[in-house]
Short mmCIF file of the C-alpha atoms (twelve columns), coordinates in Angstrom:
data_MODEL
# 
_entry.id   MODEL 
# 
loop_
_atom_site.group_PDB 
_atom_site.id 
_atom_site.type_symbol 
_atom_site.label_atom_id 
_atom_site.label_alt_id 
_atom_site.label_comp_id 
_atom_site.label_asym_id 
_atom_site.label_seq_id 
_atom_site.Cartn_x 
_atom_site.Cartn_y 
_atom_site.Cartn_z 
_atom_site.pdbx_PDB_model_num 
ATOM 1   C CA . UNK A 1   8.915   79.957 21.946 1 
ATOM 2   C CA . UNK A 2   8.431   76.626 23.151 1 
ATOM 3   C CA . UNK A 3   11.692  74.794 24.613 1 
ATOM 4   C CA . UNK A 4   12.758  71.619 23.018 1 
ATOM 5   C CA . UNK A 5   12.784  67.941 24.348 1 
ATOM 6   C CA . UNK A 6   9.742   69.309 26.685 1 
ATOM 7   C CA . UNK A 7   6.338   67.721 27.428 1 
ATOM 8   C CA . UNK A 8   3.520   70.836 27.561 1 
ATOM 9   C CA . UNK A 9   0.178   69.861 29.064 1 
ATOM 10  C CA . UNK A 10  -2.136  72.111 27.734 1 
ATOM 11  C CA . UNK A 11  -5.234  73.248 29.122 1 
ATOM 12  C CA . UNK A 12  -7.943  74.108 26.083 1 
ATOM 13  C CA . UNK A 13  -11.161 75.760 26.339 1 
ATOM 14  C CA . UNK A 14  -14.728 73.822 27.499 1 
ATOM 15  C CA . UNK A 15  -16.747 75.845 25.357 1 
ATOM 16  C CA . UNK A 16  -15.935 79.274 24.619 1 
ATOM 17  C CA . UNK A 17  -13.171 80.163 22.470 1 
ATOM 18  C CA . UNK A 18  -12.311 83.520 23.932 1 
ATOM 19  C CA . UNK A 19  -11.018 81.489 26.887 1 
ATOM 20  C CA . UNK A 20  -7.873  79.940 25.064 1 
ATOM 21  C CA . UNK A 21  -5.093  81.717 27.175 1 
ATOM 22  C CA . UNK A 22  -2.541  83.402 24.737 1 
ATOM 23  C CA . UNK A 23  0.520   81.196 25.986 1 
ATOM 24  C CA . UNK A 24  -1.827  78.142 25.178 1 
ATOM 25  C CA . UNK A 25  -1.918  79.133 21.643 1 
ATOM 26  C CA . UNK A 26  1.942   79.946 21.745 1 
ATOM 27  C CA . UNK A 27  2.957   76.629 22.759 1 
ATOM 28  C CA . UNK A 28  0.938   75.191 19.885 1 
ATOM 29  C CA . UNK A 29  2.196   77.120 17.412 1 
ATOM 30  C CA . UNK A 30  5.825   76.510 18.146 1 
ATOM 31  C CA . UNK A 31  5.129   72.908 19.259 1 
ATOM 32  C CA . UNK A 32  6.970   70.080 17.338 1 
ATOM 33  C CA . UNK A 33  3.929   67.651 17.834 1 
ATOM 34  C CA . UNK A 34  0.673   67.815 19.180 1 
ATOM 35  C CA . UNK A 35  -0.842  64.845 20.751 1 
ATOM 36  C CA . UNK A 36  -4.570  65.230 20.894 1 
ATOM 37  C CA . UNK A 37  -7.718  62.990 22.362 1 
ATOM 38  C CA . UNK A 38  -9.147  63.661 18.911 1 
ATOM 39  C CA . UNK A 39  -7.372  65.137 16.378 1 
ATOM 40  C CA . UNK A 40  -10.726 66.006 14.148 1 
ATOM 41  C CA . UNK A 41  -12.282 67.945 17.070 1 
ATOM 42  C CA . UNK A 42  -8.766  69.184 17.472 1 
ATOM 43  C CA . UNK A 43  -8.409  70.242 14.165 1 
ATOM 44  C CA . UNK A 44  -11.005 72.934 14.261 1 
ATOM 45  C CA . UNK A 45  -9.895  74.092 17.465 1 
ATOM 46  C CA . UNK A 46  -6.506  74.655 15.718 1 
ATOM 47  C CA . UNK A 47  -7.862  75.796 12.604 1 
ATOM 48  C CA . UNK A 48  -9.752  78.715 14.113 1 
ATOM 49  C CA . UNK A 49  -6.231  80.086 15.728 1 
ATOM 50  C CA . UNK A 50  -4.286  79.742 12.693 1 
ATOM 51  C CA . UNK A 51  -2.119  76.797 14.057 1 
ATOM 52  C CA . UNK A 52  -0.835  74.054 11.830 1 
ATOM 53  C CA . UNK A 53  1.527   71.712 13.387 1 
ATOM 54  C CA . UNK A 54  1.725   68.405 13.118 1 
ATOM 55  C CA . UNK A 55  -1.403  66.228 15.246 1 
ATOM 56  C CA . UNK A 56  -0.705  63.012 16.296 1 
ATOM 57  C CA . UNK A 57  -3.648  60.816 17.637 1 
ATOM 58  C CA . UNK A 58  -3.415  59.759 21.678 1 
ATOM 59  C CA . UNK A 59  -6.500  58.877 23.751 1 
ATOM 60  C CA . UNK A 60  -6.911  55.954 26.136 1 
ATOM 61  C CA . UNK A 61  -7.418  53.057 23.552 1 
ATOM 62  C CA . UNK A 62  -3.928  54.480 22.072 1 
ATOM 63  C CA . UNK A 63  -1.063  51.886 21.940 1 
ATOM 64  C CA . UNK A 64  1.903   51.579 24.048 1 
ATOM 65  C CA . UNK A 65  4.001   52.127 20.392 1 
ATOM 66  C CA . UNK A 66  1.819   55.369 20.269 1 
ATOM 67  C CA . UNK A 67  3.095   56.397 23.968 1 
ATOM 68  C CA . UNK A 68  6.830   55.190 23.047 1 
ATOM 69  C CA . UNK A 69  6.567   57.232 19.402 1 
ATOM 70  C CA . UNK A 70  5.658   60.227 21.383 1 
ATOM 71  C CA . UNK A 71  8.645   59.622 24.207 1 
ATOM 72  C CA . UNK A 72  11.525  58.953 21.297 1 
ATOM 73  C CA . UNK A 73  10.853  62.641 19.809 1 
ATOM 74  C CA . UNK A 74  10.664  64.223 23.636 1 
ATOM 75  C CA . UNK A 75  14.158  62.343 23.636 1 
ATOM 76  C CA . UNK A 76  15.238  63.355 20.492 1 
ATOM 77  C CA . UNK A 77  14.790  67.177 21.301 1 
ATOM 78  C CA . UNK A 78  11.138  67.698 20.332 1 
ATOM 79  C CA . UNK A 79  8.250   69.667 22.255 1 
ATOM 80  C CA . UNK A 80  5.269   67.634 22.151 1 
ATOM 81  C CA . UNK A 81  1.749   69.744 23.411 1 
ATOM 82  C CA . UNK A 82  -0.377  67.274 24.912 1 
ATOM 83  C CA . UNK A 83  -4.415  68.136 24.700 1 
ATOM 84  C CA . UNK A 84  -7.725  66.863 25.056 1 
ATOM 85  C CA . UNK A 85  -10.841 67.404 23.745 1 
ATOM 86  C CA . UNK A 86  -11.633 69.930 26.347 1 
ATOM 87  C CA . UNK A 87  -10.755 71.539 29.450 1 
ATOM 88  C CA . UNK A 88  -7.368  70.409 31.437 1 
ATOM 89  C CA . UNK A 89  -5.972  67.059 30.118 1 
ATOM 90  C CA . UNK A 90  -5.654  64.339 32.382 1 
ATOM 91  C CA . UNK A 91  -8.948  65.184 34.564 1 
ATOM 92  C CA . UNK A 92  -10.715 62.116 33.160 1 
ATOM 93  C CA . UNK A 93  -9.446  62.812 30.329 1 
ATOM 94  C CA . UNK A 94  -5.874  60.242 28.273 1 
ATOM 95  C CA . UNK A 95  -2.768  61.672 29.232 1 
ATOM 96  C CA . UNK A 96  -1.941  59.915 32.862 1 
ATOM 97  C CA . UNK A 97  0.532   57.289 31.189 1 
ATOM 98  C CA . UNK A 98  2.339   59.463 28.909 1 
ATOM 99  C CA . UNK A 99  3.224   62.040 32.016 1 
ATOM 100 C CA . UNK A 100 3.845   59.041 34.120 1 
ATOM 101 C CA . UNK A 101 6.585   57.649 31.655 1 
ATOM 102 C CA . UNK A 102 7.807   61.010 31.240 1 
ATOM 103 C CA . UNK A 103 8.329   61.596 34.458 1 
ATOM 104 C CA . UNK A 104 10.227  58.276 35.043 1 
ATOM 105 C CA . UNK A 105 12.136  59.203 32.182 1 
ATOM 106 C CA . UNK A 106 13.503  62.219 33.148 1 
ATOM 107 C CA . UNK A 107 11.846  64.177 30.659 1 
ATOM 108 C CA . UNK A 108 10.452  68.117 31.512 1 
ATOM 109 C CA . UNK A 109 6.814   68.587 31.481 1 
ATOM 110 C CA . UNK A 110 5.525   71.506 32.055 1 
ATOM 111 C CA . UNK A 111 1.524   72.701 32.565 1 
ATOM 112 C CA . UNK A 112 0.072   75.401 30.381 1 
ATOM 113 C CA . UNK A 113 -2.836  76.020 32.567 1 
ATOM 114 C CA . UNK A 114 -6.690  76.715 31.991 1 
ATOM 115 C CA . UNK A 115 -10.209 76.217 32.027 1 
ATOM 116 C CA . UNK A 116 -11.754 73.086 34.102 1 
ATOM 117 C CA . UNK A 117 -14.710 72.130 34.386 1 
ATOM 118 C CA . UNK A 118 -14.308 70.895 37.756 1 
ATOM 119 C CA . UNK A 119 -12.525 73.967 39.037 1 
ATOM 120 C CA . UNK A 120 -15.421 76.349 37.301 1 
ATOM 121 C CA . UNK A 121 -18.187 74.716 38.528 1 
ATOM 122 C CA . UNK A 122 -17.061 74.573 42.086 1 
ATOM 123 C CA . UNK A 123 -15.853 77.870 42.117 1 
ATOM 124 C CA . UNK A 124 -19.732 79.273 41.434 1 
ATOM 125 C CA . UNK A 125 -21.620 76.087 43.174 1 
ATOM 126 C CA . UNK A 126 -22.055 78.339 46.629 1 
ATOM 127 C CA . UNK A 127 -20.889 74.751 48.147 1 
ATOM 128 C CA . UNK A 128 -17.555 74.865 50.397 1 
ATOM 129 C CA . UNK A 129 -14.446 74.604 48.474 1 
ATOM 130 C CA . UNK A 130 -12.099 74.419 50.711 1 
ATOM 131 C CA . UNK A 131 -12.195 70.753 51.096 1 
ATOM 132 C CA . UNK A 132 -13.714 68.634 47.779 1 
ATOM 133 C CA . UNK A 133 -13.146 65.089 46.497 1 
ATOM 134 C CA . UNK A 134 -13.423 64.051 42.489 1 
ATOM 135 C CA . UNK A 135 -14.836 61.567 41.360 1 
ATOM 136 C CA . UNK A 136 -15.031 62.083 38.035 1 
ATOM 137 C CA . UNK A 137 -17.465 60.396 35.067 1 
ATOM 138 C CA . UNK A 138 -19.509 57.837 37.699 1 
ATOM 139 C CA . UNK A 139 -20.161 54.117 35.858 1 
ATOM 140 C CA . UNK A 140 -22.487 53.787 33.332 1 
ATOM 141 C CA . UNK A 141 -23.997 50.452 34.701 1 
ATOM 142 C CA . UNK A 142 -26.057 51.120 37.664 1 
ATOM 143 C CA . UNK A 143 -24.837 48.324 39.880 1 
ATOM 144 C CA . UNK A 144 -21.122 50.302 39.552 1 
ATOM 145 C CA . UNK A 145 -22.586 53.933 39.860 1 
ATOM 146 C CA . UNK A 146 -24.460 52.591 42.964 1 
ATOM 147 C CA . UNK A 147 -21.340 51.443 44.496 1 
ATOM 148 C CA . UNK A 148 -19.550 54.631 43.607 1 
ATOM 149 C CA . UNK A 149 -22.077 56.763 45.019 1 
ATOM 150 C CA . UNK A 150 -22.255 54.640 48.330 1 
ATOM 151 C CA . UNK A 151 -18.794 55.545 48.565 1 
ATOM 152 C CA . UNK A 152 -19.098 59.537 48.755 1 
ATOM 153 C CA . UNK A 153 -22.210 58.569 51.311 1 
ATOM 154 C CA . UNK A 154 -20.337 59.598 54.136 1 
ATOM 155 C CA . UNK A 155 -17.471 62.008 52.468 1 
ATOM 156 C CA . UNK A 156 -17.868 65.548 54.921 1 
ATOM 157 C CA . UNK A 157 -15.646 67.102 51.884 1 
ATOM 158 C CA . UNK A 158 -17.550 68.515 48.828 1 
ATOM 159 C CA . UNK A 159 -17.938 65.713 45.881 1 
ATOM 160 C CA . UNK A 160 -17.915 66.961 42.319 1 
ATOM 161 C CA . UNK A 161 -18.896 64.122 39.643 1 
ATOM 162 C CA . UNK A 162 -19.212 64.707 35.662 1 
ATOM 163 C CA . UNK A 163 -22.310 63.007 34.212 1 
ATOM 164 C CA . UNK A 164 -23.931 62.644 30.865 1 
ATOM 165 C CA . UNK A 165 -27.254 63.587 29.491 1 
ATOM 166 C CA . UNK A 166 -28.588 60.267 28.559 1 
ATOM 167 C CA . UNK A 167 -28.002 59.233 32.273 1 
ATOM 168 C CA . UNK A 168 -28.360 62.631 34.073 1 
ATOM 169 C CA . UNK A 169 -31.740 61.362 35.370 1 
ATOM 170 C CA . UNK A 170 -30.752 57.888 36.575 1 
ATOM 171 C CA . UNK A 171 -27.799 59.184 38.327 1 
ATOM 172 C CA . UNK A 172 -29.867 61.816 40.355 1 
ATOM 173 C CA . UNK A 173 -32.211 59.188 40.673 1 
ATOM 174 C CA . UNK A 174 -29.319 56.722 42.504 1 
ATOM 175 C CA . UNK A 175 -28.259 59.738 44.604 1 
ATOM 176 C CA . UNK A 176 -31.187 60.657 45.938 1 
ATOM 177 C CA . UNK A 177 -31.854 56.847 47.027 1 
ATOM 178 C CA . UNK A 178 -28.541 56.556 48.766 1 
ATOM 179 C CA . UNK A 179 -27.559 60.069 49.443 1 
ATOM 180 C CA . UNK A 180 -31.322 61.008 50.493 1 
ATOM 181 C CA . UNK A 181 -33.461 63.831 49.162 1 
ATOM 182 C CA . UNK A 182 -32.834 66.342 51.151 1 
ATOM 183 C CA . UNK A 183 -28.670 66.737 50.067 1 
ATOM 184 C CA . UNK A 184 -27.952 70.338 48.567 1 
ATOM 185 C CA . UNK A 185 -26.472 69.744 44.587 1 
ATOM 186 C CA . UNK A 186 -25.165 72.651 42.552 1 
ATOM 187 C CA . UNK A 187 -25.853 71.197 38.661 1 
ATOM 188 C CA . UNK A 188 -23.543 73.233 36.241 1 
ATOM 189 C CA . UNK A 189 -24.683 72.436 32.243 1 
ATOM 190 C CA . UNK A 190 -23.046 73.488 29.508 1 
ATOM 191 C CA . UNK A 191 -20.869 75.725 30.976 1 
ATOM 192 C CA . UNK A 192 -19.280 78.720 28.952 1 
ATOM 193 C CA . UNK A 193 -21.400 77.456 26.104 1 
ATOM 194 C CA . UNK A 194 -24.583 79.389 24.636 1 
ATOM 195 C CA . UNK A 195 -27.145 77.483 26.424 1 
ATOM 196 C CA . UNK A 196 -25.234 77.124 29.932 1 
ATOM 197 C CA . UNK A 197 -27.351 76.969 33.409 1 
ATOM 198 C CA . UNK A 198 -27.203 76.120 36.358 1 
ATOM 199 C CA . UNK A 199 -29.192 74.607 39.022 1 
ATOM 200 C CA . UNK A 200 -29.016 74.778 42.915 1 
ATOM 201 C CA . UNK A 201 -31.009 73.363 45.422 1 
ATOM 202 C CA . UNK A 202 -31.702 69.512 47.021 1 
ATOM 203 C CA . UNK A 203 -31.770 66.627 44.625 1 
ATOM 204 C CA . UNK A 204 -35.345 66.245 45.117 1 
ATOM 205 C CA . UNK A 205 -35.659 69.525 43.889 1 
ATOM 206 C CA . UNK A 206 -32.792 68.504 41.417 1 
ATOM 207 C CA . UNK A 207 -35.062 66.095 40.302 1 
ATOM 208 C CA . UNK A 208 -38.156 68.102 39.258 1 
ATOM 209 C CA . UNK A 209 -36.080 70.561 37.894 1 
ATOM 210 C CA . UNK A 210 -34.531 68.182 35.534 1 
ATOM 211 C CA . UNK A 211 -38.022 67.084 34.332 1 
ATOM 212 C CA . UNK A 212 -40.083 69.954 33.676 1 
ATOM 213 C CA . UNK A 213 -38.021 70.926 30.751 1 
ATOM 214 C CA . UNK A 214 -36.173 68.634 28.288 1 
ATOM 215 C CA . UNK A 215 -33.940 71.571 27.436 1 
ATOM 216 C CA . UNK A 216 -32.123 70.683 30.882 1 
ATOM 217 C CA . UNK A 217 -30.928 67.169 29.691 1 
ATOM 218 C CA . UNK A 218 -29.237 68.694 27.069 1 
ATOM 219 C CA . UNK A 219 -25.284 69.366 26.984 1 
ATOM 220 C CA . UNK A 220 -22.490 68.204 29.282 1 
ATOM 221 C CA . UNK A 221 -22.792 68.238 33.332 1 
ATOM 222 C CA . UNK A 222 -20.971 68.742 36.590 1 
ATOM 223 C CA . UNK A 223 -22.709 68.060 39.809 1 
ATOM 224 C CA . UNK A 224 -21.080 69.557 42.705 1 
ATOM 225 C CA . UNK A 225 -22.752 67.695 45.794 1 
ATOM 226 C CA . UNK A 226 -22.819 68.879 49.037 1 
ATOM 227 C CA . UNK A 227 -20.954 66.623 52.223 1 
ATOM 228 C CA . UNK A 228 -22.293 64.491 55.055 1 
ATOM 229 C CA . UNK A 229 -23.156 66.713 57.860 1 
ATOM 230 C CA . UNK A 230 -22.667 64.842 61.194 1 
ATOM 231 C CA . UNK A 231 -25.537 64.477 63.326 1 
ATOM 232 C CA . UNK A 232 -25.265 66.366 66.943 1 
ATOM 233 C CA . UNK A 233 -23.522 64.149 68.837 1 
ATOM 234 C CA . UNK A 234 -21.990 62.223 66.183 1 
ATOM 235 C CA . UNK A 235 -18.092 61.922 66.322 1 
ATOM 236 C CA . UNK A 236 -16.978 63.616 63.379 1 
ATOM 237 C CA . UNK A 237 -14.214 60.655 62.419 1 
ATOM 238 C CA . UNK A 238 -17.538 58.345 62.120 1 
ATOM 239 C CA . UNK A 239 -18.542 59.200 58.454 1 
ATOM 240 C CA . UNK A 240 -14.852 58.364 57.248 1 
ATOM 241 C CA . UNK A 241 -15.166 55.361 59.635 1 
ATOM 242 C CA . UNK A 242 -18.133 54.457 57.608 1 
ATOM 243 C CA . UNK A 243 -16.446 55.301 54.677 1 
ATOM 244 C CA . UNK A 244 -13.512 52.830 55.279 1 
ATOM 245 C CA . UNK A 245 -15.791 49.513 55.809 1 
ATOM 246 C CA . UNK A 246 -17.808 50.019 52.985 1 
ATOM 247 C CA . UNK A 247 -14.958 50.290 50.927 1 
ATOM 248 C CA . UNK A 248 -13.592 46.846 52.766 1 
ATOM 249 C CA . UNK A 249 -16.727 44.907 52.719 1 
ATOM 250 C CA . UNK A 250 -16.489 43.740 49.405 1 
ATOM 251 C CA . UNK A 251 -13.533 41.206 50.460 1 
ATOM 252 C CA . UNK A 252 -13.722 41.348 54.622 1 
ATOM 253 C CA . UNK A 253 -16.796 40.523 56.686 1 
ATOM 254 C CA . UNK A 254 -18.572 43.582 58.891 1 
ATOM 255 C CA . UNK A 255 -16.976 42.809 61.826 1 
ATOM 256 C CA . UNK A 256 -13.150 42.663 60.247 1 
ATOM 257 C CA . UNK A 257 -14.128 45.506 58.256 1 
ATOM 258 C CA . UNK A 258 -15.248 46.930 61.551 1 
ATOM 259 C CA . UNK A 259 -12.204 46.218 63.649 1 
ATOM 260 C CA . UNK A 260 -9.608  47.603 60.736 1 
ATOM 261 C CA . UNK A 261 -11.821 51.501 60.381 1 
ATOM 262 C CA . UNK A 262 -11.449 51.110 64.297 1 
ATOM 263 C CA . UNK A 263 -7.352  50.690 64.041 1 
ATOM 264 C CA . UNK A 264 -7.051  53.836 61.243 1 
ATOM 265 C CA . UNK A 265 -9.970  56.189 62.893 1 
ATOM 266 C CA . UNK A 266 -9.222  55.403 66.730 1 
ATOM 267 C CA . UNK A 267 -13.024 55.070 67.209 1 
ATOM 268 C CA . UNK A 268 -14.739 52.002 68.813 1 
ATOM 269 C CA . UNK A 269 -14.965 49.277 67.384 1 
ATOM 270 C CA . UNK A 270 -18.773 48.965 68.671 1 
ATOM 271 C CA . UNK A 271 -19.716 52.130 67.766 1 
ATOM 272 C CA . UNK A 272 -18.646 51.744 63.954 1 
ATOM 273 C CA . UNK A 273 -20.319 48.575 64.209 1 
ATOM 274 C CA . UNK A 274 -23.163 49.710 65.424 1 
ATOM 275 C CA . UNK A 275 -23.364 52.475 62.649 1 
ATOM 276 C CA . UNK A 276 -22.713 50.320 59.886 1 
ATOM 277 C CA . UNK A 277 -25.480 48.131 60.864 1 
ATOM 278 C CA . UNK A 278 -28.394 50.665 60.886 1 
ATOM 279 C CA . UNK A 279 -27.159 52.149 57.641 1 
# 
């Protein structure tokens, strides 16, 4: 049974059914309230477990009265079951200001974890996992996703990014232009789902792969890409270095840029400098 005046974050499945854990479908069917991304894709989730509680509609274009409704009942004694329309709630997915206020407000919250597509595609990408960064859905415009992408240039840790079809080629398209062709990419599609593959290799090879058969620009992706591998000889603080100024150079010149990596890394000044420059 679920315990009153309690927040539940509740992980649902990415594609197959059969991966709903059984306390996930417990906490929903005792739940007071059920705050989902999209309560008609919801529904049917619901509807093929046999639960029927109330659904009440929060996503990110939900209103702050939404967010307060939702915090009066947690007050008030109720267990509300937070979900979205997939996977683990809150990896780009609504749900951060809710927790946040609930949180501040003293209320419980409690996680009722479960599949992620993050997690799942890392754990069978063959890439290292003991070190990865998220950066979730990348921009849609191309000047953003550009800028995002320059950012992971120099990450050493593992980068996992979600992507759509309908931009799937113009993303590996911007990554092999700034990451460079020869960076390893494990491409997970439609995972748990009927059709689901998966892809590894370099993003040139990404590339072709992509191409030669429109069935693989179909579905929902996670790209787990490879780190920077320092070049012999190359201090291994100089890719974060890197990192650091061309996050800074938006609002600082190169050399201030420069001389502030320098103060956090403990590296040269002239050697970031230098570095930056033949980028």
């Amino acid at each position: 049974m679920a315990e009153t005046g309690c927040l539940y974050v509740v992980a649902t499945p990415i594609g197959n059914l059969a991966d709903f854990s059984a306390r996930g479908r417990e906490v929903l069917a005792a739940a007071d309230c059920i705050a989902a991304e999209d309560t008609r894709h919801s529904g049917k989730l619901l509807a093929h477990f046999g639960v029927n509680r109330p659904l009440l509609s929060y996503h990110d274009h939900s209103s702050e009265r939404t967010r307060d409704k939702l915090l009066r009942m947690l007050h008030e004694g109720a267990s509300v079951a937070l979900i979205s329309d997939a996977g683990t709630p809150l990896i780009s997915d609504p749900g951060y200001a809710l927790v946040k206020a609930a949180r501040n407000e003293g209320i419980e919250v409690l996680p009722i974890p479960g599949p992620s597509a993050l997690i799942a595609a890392l754990s069978v990408s063959g890439l290292p996992t003991d070190r990865f960064t998220f950066a979730g859905f990348l921009p849609a415009a191309q000047a953003g996703r550009r800028k995002r992408i320059e950012e992971l240039k120099e990450e050493a840790a593992t980068s996992i990014v979600y992507e759509s079809a309908h931009r799937m080629l113009d993303c590996v398209d911007d990554l092999i232009e700034i990451l460079g062709e020869g960076r390893r990419v494990f491409i997970a599609r439609e995972m748990t789902k009927q059709f689901e593959s998966h892809f590894l290799g370099s993003l040139e090879q990404a590339s072709v792969w992509l191409r030669e058969d429109a069935n693989h620009l179909k579905g929902e992706f996670v790209l787990v890409l490879a780190g920077h591998e320092a070049k012999p000889g190359e201090d291994e603080r100089l890719p974060e270095a890197l990192r650091i100024v061309a996050l800074l150079q938006d609002d600082l010149p190169l050399k201030k840029s420069t001389a502030i990596a320098a103060k956090i890394t403990g590296l040269r000044k002239n050697e970031i400098y230098r570095a930056a420059v033949q980028k």
